[in-house]
C-alpha positions, 0 to 999 in steps of 0.5 A: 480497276480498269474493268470495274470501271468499264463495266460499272462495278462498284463505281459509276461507269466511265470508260476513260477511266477504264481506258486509263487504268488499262494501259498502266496494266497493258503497258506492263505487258498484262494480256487482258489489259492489251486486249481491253485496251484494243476493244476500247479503241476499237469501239471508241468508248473513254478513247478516240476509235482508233482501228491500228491502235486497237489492232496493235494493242490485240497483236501484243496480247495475241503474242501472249497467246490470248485466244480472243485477242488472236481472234481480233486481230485474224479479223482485223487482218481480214477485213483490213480494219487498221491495219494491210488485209492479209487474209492469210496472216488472219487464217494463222491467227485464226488457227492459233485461236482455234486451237484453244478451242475459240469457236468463232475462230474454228467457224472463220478457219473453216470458212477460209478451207472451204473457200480457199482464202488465204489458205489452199482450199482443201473441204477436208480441212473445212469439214474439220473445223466446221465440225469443232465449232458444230460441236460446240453449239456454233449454228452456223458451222452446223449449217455447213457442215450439214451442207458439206454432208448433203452434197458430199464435199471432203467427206461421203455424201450422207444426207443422214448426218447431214439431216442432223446437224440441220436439225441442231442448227434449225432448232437454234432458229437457223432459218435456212436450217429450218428450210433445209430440214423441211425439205429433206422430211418432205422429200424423205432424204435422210429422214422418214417422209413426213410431210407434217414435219416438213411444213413444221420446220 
């Protein structure tokens, strides 16, 4: 009913009453509500903005093991919305996520690998999770797992892999895919010289 009411389904859209409905679900321990409700609070639609009530309300879903609550609340923790940055709390909720497959969750831990935030940097690590995410479509972990494969960082350097995974991310509208891929045909790394190629991309 809470969802009916957020989305317009059925009857006129009105958040509050979403809001309403999703905490009588969200106070009876039902996960989707929790998240909802943190979603609402976090944007400030039918309840004041409220960053640490969302937080709290993604950490009792996340607890329940919803994959996009877990993302949340990573972020939150992350960024410091709502609640004491700790970066390496929000790798640990990332990975959780992660490993349901979440892709933005696998991008972020990726990130976190390949920069040594909140977690021992390690390009291995990063090369994993960039390629979990790149594997689902995630245009920008295509971009830097290209990049790690062009210079070689966690894995050998192999401008061949490297030129296709640009070519996935460049023809998602990637702009410095695109840019990257033309340098490699104008350059005839990783790919035949073509230089019609190279002004294409």
């Amino acid at each position: 009913l809470g969802f009916l009411y957020a989305e317009g389904q059925g009857v006129k859209q009105d958040f509050a009453a979403a809001a309403g409905w999703y905490r009588k679900a969200a106070e009876q321990g039902l996960a989707n509500a929790q998240f909802n409700l943190g979603l609402l609070h976090a944007e400030g639609n039918g309840v004041a903005r409220d960053d640490a009530a969302a937080a709290d309300w993604y950490r009792k879903a996340a607890e329940q093991g919803l994959a996009a609550a877990q993302f949340n609340l990573g972020f939150m923790l992350a960024a410091g919305r709502g609640v004491s940055r700790d970066v390496a709390a929000a790798a640990g909720w990332y990975r959780k996520a992660a490993e349901q497959g979440d892709v933005t969750a696998q991008f972020n831990l990726g990130l976190l690998y390949a920069t040594g935030q909140g977690v021992a940097r390690d390009p291995a690590a990063a090369l994993g999770w960039y390629r979990q995410a790149a594997e689902q479509g995630h245009a920008k972990a295509q971009y830097n797992l290209a990049i790690l494969f062009a210079e070689g960082t966690g894995v050998p350097r192999d401008e061949a892999i490297a030129a296709g995974w640009y070519r996935k991310a460049a023809q998602q509208g990637l702009a410095g895919a695109q840019s990257n891929l033309g340098l490699l045909y104008a350059t005839g790394r990783g790919v035949r010289q073509d230089y019609a190629e190279a002004a294409r991309w």
